[in-house]
Every structure is written in structure tokens, then in C-alpha cells.
C-alpha positions as CSV (number, residue, x, y, z in Angstrom):
1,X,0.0,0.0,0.0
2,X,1.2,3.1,-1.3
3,X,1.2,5.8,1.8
4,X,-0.3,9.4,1.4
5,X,1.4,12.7,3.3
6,X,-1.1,15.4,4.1
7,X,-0.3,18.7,3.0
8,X,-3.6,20.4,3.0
9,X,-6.6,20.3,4.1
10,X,-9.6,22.9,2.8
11,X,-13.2,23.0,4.7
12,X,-16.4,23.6,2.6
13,X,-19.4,24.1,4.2
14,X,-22.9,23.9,2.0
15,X,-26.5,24.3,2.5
16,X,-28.5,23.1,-0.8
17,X,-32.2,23.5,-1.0
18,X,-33.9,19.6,-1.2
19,X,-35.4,18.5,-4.2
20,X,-39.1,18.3,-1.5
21,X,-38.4,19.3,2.4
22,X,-37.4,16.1,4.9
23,X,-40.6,16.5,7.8
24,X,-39.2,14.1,10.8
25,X,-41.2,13.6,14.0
26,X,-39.0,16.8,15.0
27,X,-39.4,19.2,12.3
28,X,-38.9,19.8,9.0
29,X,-35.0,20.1,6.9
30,X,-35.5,22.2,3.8
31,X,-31.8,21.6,3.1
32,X,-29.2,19.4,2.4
33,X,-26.4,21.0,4.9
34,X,-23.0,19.9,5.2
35,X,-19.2,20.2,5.5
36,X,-17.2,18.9,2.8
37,X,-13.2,18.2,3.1
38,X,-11.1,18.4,0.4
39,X,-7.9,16.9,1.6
40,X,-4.9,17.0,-0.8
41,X,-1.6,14.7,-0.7
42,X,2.1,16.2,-1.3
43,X,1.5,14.2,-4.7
44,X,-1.4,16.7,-6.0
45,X,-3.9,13.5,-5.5
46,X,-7.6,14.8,-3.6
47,X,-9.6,13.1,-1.1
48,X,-13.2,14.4,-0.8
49,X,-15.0,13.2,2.5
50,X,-17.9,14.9,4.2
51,X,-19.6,15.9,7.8
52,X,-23.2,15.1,7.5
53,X,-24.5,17.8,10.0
54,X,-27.1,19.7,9.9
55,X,-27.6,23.8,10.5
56,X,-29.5,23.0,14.1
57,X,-28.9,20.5,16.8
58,X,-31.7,17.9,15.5
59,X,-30.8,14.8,14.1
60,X,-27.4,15.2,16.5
61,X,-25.5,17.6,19.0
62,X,-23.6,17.8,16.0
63,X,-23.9,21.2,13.5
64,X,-22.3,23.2,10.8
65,X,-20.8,25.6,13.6
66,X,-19.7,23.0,15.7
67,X,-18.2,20.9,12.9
68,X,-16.4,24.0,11.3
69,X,-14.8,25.3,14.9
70,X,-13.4,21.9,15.9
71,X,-12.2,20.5,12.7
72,X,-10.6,23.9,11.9
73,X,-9.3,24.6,15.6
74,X,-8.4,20.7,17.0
75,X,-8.7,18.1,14.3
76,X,-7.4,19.3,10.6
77,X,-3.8,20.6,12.9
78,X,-3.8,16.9,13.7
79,X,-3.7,15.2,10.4
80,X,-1.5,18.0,8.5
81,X,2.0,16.8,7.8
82,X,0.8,13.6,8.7
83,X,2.2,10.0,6.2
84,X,-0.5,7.1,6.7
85,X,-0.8,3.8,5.0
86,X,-3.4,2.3,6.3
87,X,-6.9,3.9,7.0
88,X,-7.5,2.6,10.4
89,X,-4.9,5.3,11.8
90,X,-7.0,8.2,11.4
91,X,-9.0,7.0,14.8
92,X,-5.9,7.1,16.9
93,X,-4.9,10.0,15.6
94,X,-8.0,12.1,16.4
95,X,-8.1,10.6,19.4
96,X,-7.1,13.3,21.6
97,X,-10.2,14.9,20.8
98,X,-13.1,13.7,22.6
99,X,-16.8,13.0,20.5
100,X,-17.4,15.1,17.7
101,X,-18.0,12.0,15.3
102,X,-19.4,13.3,12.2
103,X,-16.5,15.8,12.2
104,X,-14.0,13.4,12.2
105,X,-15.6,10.8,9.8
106,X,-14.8,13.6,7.7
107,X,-11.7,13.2,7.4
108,X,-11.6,10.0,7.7
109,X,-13.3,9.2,4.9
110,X,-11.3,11.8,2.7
111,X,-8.3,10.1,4.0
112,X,-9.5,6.9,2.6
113,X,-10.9,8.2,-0.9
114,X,-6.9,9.7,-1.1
115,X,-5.6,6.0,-0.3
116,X,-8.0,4.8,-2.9
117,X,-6.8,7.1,-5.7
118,X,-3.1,7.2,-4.7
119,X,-3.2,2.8,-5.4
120,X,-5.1,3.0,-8.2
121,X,-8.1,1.5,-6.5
122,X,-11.6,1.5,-6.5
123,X,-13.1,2.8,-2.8
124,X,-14.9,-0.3,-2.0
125,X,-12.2,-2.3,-2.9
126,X,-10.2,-0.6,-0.3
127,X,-12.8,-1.2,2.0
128,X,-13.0,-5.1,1.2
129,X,-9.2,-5.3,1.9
130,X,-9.9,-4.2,5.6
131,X,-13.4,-6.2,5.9
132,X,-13.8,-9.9,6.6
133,X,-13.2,-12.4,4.4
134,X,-16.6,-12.5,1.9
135,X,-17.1,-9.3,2.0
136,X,-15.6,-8.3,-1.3
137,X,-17.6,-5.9,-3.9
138,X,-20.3,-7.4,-6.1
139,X,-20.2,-4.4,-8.2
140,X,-23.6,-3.3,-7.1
141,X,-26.0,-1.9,-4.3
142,X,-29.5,-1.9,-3.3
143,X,-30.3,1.4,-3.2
144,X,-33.1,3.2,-0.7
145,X,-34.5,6.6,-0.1
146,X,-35.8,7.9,3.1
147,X,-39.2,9.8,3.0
148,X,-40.2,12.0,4.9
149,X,-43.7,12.8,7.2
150,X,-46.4,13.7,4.3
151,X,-50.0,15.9,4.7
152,X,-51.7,12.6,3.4
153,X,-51.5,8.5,2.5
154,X,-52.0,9.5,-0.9
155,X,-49.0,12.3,-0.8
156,X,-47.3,9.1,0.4
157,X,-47.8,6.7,-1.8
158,X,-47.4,9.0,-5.3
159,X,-43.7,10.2,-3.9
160,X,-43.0,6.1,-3.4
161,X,-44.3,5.3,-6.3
162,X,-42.1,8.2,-8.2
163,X,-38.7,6.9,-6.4
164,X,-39.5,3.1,-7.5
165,X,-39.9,4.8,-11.1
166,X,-36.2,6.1,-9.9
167,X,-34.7,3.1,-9.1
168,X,-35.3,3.1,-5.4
169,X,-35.6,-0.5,-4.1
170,X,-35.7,0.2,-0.3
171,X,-38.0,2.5,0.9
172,X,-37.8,4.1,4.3
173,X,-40.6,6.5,5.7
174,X,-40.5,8.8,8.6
175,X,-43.3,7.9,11.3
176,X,-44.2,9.9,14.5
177,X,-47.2,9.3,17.2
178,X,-50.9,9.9,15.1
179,X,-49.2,9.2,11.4
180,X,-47.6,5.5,12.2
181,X,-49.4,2.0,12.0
182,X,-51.9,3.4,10.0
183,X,-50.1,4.9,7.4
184,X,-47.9,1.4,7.6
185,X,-50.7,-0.2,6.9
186,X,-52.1,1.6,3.7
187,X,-48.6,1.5,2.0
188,X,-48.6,-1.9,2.8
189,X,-51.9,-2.9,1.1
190,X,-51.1,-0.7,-1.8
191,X,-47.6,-2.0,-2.5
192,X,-47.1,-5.6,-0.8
193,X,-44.1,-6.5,-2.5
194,X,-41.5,-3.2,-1.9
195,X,-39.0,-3.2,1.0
196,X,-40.3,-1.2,3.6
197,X,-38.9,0.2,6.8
198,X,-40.1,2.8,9.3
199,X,-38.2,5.2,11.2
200,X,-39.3,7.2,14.2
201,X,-36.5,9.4,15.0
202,X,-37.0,8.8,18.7
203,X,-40.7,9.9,19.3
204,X,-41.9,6.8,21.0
205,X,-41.2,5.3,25.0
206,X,-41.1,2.1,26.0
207,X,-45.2,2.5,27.0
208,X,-45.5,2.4,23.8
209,X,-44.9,-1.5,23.1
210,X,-47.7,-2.3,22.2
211,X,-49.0,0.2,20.0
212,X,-45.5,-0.5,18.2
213,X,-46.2,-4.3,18.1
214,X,-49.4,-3.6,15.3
215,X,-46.6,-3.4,13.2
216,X,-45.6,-6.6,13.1
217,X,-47.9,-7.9,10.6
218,X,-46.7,-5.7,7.8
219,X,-43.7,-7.2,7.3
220,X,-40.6,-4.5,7.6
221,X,-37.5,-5.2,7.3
222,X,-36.8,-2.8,10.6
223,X,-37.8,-0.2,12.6
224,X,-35.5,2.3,13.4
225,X,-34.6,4.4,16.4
226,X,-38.0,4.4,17.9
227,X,-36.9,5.7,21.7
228,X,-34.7,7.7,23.2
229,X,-31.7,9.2,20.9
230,X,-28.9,8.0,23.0
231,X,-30.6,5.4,24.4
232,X,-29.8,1.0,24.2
233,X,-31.0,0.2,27.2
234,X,-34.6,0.4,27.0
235,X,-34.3,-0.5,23.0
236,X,-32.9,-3.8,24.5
237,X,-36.0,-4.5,26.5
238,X,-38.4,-3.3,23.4
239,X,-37.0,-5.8,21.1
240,X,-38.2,-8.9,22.7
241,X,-42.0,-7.2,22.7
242,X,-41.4,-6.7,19.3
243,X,-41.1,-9.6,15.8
244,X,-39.8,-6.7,13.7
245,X,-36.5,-5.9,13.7
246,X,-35.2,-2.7,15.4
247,X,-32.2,-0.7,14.2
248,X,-30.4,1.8,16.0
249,X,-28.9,4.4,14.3
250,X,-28.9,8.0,17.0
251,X,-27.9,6.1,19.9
252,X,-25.1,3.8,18.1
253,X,-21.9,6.6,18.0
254,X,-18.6,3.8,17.9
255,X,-17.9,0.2,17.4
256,X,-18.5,0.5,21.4
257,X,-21.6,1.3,21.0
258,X,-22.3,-1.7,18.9
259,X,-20.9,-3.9,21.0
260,X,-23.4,-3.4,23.8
């Protein structure tokens, strides 16, 4: 593996307008905002990588203030001037600096998309050399689209029925309390074959269980994040009251995380 040295490291934060506003059980995201990183080798090769945060704390503590202040002021000094050859010593590197994930997966990834160009190599390949055995590339993904909270079923359905016209294969819509089972249920009957999933963004409890449990006969392939944001604990005790699968995506922050 050909190493990179890091000679510079440019921050570019952007705001674009969504094709239709994302409504969550929290609100509604008119844009796309971000911080992308253009990282550049002493060998004039560039590595693109990119903090998904938002303009307000919502989705996480995490925003385009935060991310700009720490990666400028406590994370880029630590990577400039710095020769890696393998991908897996960004972590250490950043670790002096406590939390702040989707600032550092920035640069993470850009370091990786610089490895990836500097060997000649296609990202996932890269990311199959580092993954278990069998988890090469098969050249091809199953791509989904998160939709968000509509006025009506009907809204619904037409703006899943466009992105399967897209290509879209795995569907994922935003539920809250009052526009849930039976909006599941609808979809369902209307289109029993596509890959559904539901996610709540945290706007349930665990008294909840039951109401939750309707949605086991509509066959989902998960629901995700239904309590508490940095919660596993009570998610742990939901699951067994539950057939569908939950996923955790708020509350999981490390490979720590995932452990538990």
C-alpha cells in the first residue's frame, strides 16, 4: 500500500435546497447541509470526505458551527504533515479529541478516498481489503431513499411510487405518534411487495410497546430508532416485545456502541 502525506486540508461548508423538504417527528429540513473536506496529498492527489451535519442541533448535538470550529481549531492541525498507510490510523490520531464523530468521519473518509486514488483502486475495494473475508464488492448496491412525514397516504404513496420509477428498491418512511401504524398499513396494502422500513426518529417510550407491536404484521425489514436518541438500554427491553426488527442508528456513536 502506497502511503499518502497530508499537506492540505480545505473546509467547505454547503446548504443546498432539497429537491421536497425532509418533515421528521422533529421538524422539517429544507436543506441538504454539510461540510465537505477536500484533503490533498504532497503528490497533488484529492480526497473528498464529508460531515453530514445539519444547520440545528436535531438529528445530532452535532452542526455546521460545531463541525467548522473543531475541525478547523483541534482536528485538521492533527492530520497535517501527517504519512498514513493504512486507513485505520485516522481513529488514533483524532483521538485526543473527545466526540465530535461526524467531524471526524470527515476526514476519515477523505483520508480513505486519497488511499483509494493514490493505489489506483476503487473505494470499495479498499474497503473489502480491511473487511472480513466475503465481503468483497459485487459491483452493485441496493439502493433506498428515506421519505419524509407527508399531509396525506395519498402524498405518500405517489412520492414512493415516483422513487421506485427512480430506481429506489428500499424505501424508508418517517413515522411519529398519530401518522404511524396506520399509514404502515395503507402502504402496505397498496404496495405488498417493496422493501419497507419505518423510522421514528426517537418519538416513542417504551409505553409504547404495544402500540408499536401492530406493526408486526406488515412485514418490515426494521424499525428504526424508535426511543430515546442516546438510548440501548430500553431499545434492549423493546426488542423482545417486538417480531420486527429494530435498528439503531442515533444512539449507536462507535464500534463501542455496537458492542453493547
Amino acid at each position: 500500500m502506497c502511503p499518502i502525506t497530508i499537506q492540505s486540508i480545505t473546509l467547505h461548508p454547503v446548504a443546498l435546497p432539497l429537491v421536497e423538504p425532509l418533515k421528521t417527528s422533529f421538524g422539517e429540513e429544507p436543506y441538504k447541509a454539510a461540510v465537505i473536506v477536500e484533503l490533498i496529498t504532497d503528490k497533488g492527489v484529492v480526497g473528498w470526505g464529508e460531515a453530514s451535519v445539519e444547520t440545528r442541533p436535531g438529528y445530532s448535538p452535532e452542526t455546521m458551527g460545531t463541525a467548522l470550529h473543531v475541525l478547523n481549531e483541534f482536528l485538521v492541525p492533527l492530520l497535517v504533515g501527517q504519512t498514513i498507510d493504512n486507513p485505520a490510523q485516522v481513529p488514533a490520531l483524532l483521538r485526543s479529541v473527545r466526540g465530535h464523530p461526524l467531524a471526524k468521519h470527515s476526514l476519515e473518509a477523505a483520508v480513505w478516498d486519497a488511499l483509494a486514488k493514490t493505489n489506483d483502486m476503487r473505494l470499495a475495494d479498499l474497503f473489502a481489503m480491511y473487511a472480513p473475508e466475503g465481503h468483497q464488492s459485487r459491483n452493485r448496491a441496493v439502493v433506498g431513499v428515506s421519505i419524509g412525514i407527508q399531509p396525506t397516504v395519498e402524498d405518500t404513496l405517489a412520492i414512493i411510487q415516483k422513487r421506485l420509477n427512480q430506481g429506489y428498491r428500499r424505501i424508508k418512511l418517517k413515522i411519529k405518534p398519530g401518522w404511524d401504524v396506520e399509514l404502515a398499513r395503507a402502504v402496505r396494502a397498496a404496495l405488498p411487495d417493496i422493501m419497507l422500513m419505518l423510522d421514528a426518529n426517537s418519538a416513542y417510550t417504551l409505553d409504547d410497546a404495544a402500540h408499536l407491536a401492530q406493526l408486526d404484521e406488515l412485514n418490515l425489514l426494521m424499525i428504526e430508532q424508535p426511543l430515546g436518541h442516546d438510548d440501548i438500554y430500553q431499545h434492549s427491553k423493546l426488542q423482545p416485545q417486538l417480531k420486527t426488527p429494530i435498528c439503531l442508528d442515533e444512539s449507536i456513536k462507535s464500534a463501542d456502541d455496537l458492542r453493547l
